[in-house]
Kinemage of the C-alpha trace (Angstrom):
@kinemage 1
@onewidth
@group {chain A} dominant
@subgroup {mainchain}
@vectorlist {calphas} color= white
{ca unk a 1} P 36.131 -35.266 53.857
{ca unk a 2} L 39.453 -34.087 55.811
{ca unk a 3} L 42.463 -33.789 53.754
{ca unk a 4} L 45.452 -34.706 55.342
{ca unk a 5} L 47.745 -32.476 53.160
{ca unk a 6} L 47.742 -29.290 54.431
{ca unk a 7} L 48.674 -27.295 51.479
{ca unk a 8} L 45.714 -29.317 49.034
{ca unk a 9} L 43.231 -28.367 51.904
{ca unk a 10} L 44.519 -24.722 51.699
{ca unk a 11} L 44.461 -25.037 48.016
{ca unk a 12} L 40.329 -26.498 48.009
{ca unk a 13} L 39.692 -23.616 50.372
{ca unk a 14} L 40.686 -20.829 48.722
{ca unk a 15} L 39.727 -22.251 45.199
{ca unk a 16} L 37.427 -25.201 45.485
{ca unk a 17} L 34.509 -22.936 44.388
{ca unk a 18} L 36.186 -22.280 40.830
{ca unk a 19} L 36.056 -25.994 40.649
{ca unk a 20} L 32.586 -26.656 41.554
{ca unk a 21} L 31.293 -24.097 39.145
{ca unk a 22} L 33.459 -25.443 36.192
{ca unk a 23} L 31.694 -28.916 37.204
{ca unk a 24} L 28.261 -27.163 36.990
{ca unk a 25} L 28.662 -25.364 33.715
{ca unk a 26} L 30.236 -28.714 32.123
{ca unk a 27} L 27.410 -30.525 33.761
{ca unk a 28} L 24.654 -27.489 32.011
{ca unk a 29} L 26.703 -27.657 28.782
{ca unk a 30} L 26.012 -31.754 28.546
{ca unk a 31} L 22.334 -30.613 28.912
{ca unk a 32} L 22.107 -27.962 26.093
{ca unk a 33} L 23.892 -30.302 23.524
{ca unk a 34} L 21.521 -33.567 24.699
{ca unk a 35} L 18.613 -31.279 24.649
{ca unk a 36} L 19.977 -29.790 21.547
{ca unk a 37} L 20.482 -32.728 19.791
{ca unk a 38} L 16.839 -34.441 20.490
{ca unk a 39} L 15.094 -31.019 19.668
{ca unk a 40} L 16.553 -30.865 16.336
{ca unk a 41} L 14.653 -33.523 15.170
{ca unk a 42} L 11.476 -31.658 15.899
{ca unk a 43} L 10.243 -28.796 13.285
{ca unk a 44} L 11.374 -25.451 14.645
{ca unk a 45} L 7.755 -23.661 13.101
{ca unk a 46} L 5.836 -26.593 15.258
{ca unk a 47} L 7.943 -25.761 18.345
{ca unk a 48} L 7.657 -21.939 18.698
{ca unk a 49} L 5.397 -20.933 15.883
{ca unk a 50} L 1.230 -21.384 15.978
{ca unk a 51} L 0.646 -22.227 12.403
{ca unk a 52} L -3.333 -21.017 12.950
{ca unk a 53} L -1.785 -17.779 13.665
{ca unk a 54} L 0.347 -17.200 10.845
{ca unk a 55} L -2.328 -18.501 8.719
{ca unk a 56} L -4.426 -16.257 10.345
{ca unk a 57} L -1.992 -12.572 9.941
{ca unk a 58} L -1.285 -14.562 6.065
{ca unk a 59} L -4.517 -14.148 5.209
{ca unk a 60} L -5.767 -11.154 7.037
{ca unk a 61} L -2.647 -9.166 5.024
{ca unk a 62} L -3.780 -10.455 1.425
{ca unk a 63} L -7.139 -9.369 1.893
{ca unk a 64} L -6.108 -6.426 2.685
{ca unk a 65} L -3.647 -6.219 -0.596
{ca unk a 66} L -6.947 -7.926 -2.468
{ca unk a 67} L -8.850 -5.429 -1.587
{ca unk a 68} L -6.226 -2.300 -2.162
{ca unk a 69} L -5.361 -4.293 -5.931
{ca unk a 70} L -8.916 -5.452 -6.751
{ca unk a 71} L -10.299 -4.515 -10.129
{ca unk a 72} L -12.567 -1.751 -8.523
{ca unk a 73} L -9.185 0.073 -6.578
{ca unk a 74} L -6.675 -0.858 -8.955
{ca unk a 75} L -6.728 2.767 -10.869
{ca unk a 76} L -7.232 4.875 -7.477
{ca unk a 77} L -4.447 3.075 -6.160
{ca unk a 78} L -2.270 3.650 -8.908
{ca unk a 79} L -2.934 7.238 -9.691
{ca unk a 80} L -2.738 8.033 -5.638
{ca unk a 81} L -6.384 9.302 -5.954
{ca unk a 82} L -6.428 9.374 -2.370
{ca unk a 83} L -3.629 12.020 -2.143
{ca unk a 84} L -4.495 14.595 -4.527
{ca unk a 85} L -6.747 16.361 -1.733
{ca unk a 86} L -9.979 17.065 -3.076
{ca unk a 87} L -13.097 18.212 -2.025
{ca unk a 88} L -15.119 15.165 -3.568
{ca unk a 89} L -14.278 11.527 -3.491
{ca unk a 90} L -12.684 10.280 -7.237
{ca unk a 91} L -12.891 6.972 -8.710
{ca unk a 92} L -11.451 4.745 -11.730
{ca unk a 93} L -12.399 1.568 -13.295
{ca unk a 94} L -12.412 -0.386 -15.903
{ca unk a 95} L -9.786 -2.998 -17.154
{ca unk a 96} L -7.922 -1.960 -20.428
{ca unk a 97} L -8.249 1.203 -23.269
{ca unk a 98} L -7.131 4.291 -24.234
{ca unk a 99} L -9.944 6.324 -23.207
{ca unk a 100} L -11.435 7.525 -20.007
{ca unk a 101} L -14.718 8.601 -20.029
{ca unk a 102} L -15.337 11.201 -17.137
{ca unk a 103} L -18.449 11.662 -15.399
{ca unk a 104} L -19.030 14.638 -13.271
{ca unk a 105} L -22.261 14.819 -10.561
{ca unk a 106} L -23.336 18.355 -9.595
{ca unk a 107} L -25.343 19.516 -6.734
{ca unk a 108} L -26.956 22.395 -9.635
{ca unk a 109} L -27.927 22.874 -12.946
{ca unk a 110} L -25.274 22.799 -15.319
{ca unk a 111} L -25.311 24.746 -18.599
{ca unk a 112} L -22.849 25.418 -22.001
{ca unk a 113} L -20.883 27.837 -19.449
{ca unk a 114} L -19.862 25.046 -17.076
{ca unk a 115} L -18.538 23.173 -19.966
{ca unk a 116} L -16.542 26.331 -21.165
{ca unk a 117} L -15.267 26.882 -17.694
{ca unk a 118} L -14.594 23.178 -17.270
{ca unk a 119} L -12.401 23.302 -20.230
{ca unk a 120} L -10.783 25.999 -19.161
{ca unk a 121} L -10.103 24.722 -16.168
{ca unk a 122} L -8.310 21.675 -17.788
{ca unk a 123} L -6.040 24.094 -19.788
{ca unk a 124} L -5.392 25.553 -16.323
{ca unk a 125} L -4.765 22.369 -14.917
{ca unk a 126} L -2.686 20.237 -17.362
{ca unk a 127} L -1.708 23.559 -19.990
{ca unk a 128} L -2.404 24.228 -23.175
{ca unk a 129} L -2.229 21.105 -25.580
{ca unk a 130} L 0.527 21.318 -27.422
{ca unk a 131} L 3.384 18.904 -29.326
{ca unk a 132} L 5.560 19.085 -26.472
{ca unk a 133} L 2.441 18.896 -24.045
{ca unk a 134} L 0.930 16.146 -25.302
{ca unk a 135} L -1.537 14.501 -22.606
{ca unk a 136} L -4.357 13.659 -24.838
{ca unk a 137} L -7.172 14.936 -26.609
{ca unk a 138} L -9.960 15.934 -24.256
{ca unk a 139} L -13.901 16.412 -24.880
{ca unk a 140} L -16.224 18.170 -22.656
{ca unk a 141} L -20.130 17.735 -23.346
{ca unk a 142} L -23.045 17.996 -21.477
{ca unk a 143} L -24.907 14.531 -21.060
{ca unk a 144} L -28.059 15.819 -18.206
{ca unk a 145} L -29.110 18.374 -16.282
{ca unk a 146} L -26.785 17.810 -13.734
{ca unk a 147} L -23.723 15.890 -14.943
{ca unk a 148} L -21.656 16.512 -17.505
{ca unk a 149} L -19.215 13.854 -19.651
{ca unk a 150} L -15.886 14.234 -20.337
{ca unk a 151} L -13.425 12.177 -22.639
{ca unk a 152} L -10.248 11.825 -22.626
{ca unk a 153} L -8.193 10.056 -25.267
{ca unk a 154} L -4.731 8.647 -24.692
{ca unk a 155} L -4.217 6.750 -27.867
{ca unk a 156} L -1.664 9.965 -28.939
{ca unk a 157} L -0.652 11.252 -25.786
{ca unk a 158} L 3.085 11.365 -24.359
{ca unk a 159} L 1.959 12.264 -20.634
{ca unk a 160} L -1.001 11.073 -18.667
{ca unk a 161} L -1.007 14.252 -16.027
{ca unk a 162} L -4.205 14.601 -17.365
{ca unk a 163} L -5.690 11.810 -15.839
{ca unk a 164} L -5.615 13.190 -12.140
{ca unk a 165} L -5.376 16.872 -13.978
{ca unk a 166} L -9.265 16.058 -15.233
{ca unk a 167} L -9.715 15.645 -11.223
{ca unk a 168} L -8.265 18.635 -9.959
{ca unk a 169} L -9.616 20.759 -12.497
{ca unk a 170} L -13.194 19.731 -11.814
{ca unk a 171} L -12.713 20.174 -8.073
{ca unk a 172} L -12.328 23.739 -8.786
{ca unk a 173} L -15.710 24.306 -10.572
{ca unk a 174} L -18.820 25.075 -8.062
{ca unk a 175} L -20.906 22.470 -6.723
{ca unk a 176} L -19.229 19.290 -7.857
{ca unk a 177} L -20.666 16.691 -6.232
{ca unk a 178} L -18.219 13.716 -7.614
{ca unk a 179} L -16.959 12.595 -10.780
{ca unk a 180} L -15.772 8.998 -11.497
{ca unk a 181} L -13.784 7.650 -14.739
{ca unk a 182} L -14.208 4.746 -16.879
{ca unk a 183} L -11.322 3.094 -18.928
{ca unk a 184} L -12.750 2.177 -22.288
């Protein structure tokens, strides 16, 4: 096309690219609201989300939380089990009470001595049982050959260090195998 103004064809020359891109970006701007405006109307989770995925992580996740929170891990999660470093692998269950009643597996004999160091141990563990101290009665008898039975009563106590305390102190007498509590 051949302008016959001279100065308008300078004019196009020198600027006549600013123009065509201000047509093409008003031309892509139509496009994005249009598109825009049909795309709304279509669900957002359909469009860039795969629902059998989600579902999928979803439950994958609460099975793992199930599993962590269950009846049977409830106690070890709580108490951090896991953390207290231990030669043996501890263990709580039950649902509701006031007392725990210990269980301790050794790999010997056990005597009347074992059950005096054992409760010595606890003193060492959780201190000496006192008004100020007050983690719960504690009762250490021998119930086989190899285990020995430990309760612990919470019905009076005003700290419950003595519920992983029972744990560590028992990981310091020889030859525990494992020990696991029961809430009664």
């Amino acid at each position: 096309m051949q302008f016959k103004n001279d100065k308008l064809n300078i004019f196009f020359r020198r600027y006549g690219h600013y123009f065509t891109a201000g047509i093409m970006l008003s031309v892509l701007v139509a496009l994005i609201i249009i598109g825009r405006t049909t795309s709304a109307e279509m669900d957002i989770q359909a469009r860039y989300i795969s629902q059998s995925k989600v579902q999928e992580e979803y439950d994958k996740q609460m099975e793992r939380y199930e599993s962590i929170l269950s009846d049977d891990n409830i106690w070890d999660y709580t108490y951090e089990l896991d953390k207290l470093g231990l030669s043996y692998e501890p263990h709580i269950s039950g649902r509701d009470g006031n007392t725990l009643t210990y269980t301790a597996r050794f790999d010997r004999s056990v005597n009347e001595k074992t059950v005096e160091e054992i409760k010595e141990q606890i003193e060492k563990k959780c201190g000496k049982l006192a008004e100020d101290n007050n983690y719960g009665k504690t009762t250490v008898k021998l119930t086989g050959d190899r285990t020995i039975e430990i309760l612990l009563d919470l019905s009076s106590a005003t700290d419950l260090k003595a519920v992983t305390g029972i744990f560590k102190a028992l990981d310091s007498i020889e030859g525990i195998e494992g020990a696991e509590a029961v809430i009664k």
